[in-house]
N, C-alpha and C positions, 0 to 999 in steps of 0.2 A: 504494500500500500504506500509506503514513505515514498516508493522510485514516483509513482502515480501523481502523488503529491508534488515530487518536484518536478515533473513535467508542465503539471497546472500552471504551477507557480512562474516557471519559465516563460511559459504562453501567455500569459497574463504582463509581464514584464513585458516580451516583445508587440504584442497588443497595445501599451501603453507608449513603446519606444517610439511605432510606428504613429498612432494618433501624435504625437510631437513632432515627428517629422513634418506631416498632413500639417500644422499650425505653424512652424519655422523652417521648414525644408524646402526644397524645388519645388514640391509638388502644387502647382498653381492650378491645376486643371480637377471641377467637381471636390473643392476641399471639404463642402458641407458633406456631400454623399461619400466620401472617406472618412470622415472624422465620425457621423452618425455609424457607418458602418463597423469601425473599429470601435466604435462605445459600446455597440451592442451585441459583444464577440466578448468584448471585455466582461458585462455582466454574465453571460452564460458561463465564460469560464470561471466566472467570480464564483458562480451557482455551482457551479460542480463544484470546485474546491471547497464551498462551504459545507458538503455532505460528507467530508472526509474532517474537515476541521472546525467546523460551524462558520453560522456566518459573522459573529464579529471576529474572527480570527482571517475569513478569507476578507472583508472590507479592508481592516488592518493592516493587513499584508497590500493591497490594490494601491490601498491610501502611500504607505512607505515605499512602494516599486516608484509610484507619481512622486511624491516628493527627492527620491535618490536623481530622479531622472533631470526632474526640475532645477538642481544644483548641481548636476552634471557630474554626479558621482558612479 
């Protein structure tokens, strides 16, 4: 279950990487229907993870992938 978990977790980071890209990145073309698209990729992953960990541990984790990302860490 733990490898499962850090797949989630992985996905949900790269799901957040890429919505940042979509709002500072190249990507000029349909940024709303990327940005909607990766939020809502994001919650479903956020969903699964939460059956393994609950959900304030998978928002928790969403929230710190957003904020690591946002400082550039």
């Amino acid at each position: 279950m733990s490898s499962q978990i850090a797949q989630l977790r992985d996905r949900i980071e790269l799901e957040i990487e890429s919505m940042h890209q979509g709002l500072t990145g190249l990507a000029m073309v349909a940024r709303h229907k990327l940005i909607t698209a990766r939020y809502n990729r994001l919650g479903q992953l956020e969903e699964e993870l939460a059956t393994h960990v609950g959900e304030a541990r998978a928002a928790q984790f969403s929230c710190q992938a957003y904020i690591r990302l946002a400082k550039g860490e």
